[in-house]
N, C-alpha and C positions, 0 to 999 in steps of 0.2 A: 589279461589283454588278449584279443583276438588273435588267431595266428593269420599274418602278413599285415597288422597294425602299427601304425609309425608312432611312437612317444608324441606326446604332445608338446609343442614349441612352448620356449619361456612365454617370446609374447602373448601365445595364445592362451597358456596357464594364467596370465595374467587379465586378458581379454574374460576369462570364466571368474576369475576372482572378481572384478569389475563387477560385471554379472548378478554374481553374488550378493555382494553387498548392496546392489540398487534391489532387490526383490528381498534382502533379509528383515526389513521392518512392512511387508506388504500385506495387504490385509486381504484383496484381491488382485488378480492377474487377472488381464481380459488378449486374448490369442489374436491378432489380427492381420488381417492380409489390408496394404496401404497404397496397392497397385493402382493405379489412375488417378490419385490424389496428386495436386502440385505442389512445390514449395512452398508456397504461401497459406493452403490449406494445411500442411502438416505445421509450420509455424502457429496459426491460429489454435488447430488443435493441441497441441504441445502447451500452447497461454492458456486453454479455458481449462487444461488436466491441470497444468500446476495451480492456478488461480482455485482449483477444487481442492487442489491438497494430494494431486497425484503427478502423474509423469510417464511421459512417452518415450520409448527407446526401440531404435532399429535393433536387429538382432542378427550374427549369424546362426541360423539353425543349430546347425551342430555344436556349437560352442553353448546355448542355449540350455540345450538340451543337458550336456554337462554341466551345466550352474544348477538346475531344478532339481537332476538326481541329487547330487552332494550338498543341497539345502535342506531346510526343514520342512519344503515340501515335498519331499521326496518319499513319503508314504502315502501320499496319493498320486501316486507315479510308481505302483507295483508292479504292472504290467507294460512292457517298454511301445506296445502297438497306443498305447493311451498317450503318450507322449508324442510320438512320432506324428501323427495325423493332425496334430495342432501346430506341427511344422514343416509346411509345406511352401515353397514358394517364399516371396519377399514376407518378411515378417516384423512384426512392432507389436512390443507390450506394453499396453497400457498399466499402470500398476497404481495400484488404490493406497494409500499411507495412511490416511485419516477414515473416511464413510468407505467400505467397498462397495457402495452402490454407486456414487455419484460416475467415477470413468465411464459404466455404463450407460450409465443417462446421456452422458456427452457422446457416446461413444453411437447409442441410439441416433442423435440428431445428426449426425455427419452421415450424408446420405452415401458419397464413395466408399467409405471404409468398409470391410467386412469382418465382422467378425466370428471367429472359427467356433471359439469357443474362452469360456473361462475359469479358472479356478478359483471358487470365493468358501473362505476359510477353509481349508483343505477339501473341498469336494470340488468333483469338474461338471461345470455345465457346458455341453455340446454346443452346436450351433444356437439357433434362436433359447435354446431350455435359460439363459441366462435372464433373458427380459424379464420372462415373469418374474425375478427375484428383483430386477432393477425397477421395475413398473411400482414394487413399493414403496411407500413412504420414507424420507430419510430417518436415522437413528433418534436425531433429537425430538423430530417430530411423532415418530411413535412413543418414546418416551413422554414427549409433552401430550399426548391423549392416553396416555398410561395414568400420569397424574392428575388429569382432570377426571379420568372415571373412578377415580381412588378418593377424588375432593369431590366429588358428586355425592355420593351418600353421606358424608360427614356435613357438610353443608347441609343439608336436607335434614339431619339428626340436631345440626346446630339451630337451624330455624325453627323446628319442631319445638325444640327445650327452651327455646326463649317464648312462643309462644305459650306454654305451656305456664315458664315462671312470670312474663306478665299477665296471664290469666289470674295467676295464684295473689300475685301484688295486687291487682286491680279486686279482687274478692275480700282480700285482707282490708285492704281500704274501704269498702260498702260495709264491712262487719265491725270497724273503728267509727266509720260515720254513724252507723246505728246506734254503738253503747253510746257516742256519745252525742246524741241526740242532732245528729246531723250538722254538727257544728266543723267548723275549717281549722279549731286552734291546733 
């Protein structure tokens, strides 16, 4: 502990445990300053994050700050100036549970909000460096063109081989009608 630093209060031990556990299943963290937003916009956004499968949380900084060190992402949080600079001013996490892309997206459309920066699977993306990662396709959906370019060529190989074995049936057949003299029996 720093020398002239005060222990930290039960409540506020408790305040960081809280903390804790809302960011311990996150997939991403998005940093945000929610200064000029009114009730009813942080209401709306707070329904379209949980309706995605995430969640908004005011935060105090410093208490903040002590939940991320003593979490598991606390190895991308080596350096204590990388922390600090994502907590300045009013603050609110957006935190990701299910896609860590989707908070972004929403987070994109809310024109008041700002966002500082975020941290998606232990790496930090600064100010805007996050978009491009949110600008991607969701999960399922890259998965789902994962699997159609994987059923592309097998399809193409299935067509091929049928073509190929009603070729051979239909040849088989003209060489049956020959022996035997052209006849249907």
């Amino acid at each position: 502990m720093k020398k002239g630093a005060t222990q930290p209060t039960p409540l506020k031990l408790e305040k960081v445990s809280q903390i804790k556990d809302k960011i311990r299943d996150a997939k991403a963290i998005f940093f945000t300053d929610f200064t000029g937003l009114t009730v009813h916009e942080i209401t709306a956004l707070r329904r379209a994050l949980r309706d995605a499968g995430a969640g908004y949380f005011v935060v105090k900084n410093r208490l903040a700050i002590l939940a991320l060190k003593g979490s598991e992402f606390s190895s991308s949080f080596a350096d204590d100036d990388k922390v600090i600079d994502l907590f300045t001013g009013a603050t609110g996490l957006a935190i990701g549970f299910d896609d860590p892309m989707e908070p972004g997206k929403i987070l994109k459309k809310t024109e008041k909000i700002k966002v500082r920066g975020a941290l998606i699977e232990n790496r930090i993306y600064r100010g805007k460096e996050y978009e491009h990662y949110v600008s991607l396709p969701s999960r399922s959906v890259l998965l789902t063109q994962l699997v159609m370019s994987l059923n592309h060529p097998i399809a193409n190989l299935v067509y091929t081989l049928n073509g190929l074995i009603s070729n051979l049936v239909y040849g088989l057949e003209e060489i049956r009608k020959k022996k035997t003299g052209g006849s249907d029996v």
